[in-house]
C-alpha positions in Angstrom: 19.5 19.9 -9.0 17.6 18.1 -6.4 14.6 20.3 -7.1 14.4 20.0 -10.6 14.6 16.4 -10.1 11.5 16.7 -7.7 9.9 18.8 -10.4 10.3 15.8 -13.0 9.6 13.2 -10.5 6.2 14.8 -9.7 5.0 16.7 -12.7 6.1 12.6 -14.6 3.4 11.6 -11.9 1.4 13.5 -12.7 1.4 13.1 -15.9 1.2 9.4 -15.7 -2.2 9.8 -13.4 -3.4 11.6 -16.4 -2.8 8.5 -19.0 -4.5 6.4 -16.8 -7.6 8.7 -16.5 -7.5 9.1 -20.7 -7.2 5.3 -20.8 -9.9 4.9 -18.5 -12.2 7.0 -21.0 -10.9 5.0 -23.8 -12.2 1.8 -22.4 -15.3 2.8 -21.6 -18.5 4.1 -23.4 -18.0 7.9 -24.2 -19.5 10.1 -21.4 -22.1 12.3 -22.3 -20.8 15.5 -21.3 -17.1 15.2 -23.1 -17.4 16.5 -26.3 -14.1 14.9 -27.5 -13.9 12.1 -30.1 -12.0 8.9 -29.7 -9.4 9.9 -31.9 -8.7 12.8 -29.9 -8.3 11.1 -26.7 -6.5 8.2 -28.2 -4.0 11.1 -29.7 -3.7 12.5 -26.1 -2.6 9.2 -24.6 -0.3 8.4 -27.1 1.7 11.5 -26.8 1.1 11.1 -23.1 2.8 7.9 -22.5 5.9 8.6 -24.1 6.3 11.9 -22.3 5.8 10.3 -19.0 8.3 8.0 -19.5 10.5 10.5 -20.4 9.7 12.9 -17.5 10.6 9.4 -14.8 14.0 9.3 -17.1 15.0 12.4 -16.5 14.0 12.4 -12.7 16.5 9.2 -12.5 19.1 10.7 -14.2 19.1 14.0 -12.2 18.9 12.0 -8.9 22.2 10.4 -9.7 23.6 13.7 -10.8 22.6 15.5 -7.7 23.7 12.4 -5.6 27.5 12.7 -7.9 27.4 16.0 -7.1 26.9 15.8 -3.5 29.3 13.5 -2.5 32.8 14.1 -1.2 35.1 11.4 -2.4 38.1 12.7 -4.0 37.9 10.5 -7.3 35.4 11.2 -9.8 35.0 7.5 -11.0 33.8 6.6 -8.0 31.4 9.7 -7.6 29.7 8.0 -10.6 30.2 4.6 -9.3 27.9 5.7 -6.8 26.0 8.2 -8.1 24.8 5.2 -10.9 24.4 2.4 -8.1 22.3 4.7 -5.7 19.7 5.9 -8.0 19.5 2.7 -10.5 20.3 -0.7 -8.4 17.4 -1.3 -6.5 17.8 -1.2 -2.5 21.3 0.2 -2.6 20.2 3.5 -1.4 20.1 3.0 1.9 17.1 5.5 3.1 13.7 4.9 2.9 13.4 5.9 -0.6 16.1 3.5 -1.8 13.6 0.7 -0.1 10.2 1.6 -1.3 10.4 4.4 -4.0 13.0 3.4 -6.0 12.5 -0.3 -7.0 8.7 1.2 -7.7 9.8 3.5 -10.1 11.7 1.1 -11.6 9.2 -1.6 -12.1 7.1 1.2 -13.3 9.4 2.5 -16.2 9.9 -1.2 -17.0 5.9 -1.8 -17.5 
């Protein structure tokens, strides 16, 4: 599980760097050597967007599943309990990540 949330985490970043770069062309004059229209690259954002937010979802959601899974506490309700609270409440995972990464990722699902 841990690796298929990597895989969504990065391939949603990815994908995200990718919506920037078509925005980038969108605000700009149309460079000579792209033989798309506007419409096209306005149709690739918008279908772009939506699927990045979905990949970060789904990277949050399998990071609290893998971190359910992995620990050891007998009861399940607090397996979720802290499963939910390490990968969505900012600075409750106490690592590096839970520092830095996470309340980034947040903000940026939020924006």
């Amino acid at each position: 599980m841990y690796l298929l949330s990597q895989a969504f985490g990065r391939s949603g970043l990815l994908r995200a760097w990718g919506a920037v770069m078509i925005g980038l062309l969108l605000s700009g004059p149309r460079p000579a050597r792209l033989p798309l229209s506007r419409q096209v690259r306005e149709r690739w954002r918008r279908t772009t967007s939506p699927t990045t937010m979905a990949l970060m979802a789904a990277h949050a959601l399998m990071f609290a599943a893998e971190l359910v899974r992995y620990e050891t506490w007998p009861a399940w309700a607090e397996r979720l309990w802290a499963g939910f609270a390490d990968a969505f409440v900012p600075g409750w995972y106490d690592s590096g990540a839970g520092r830095i990464a996470i309340p980034l990722g947040q903000d940026a699902l939020s924006s």
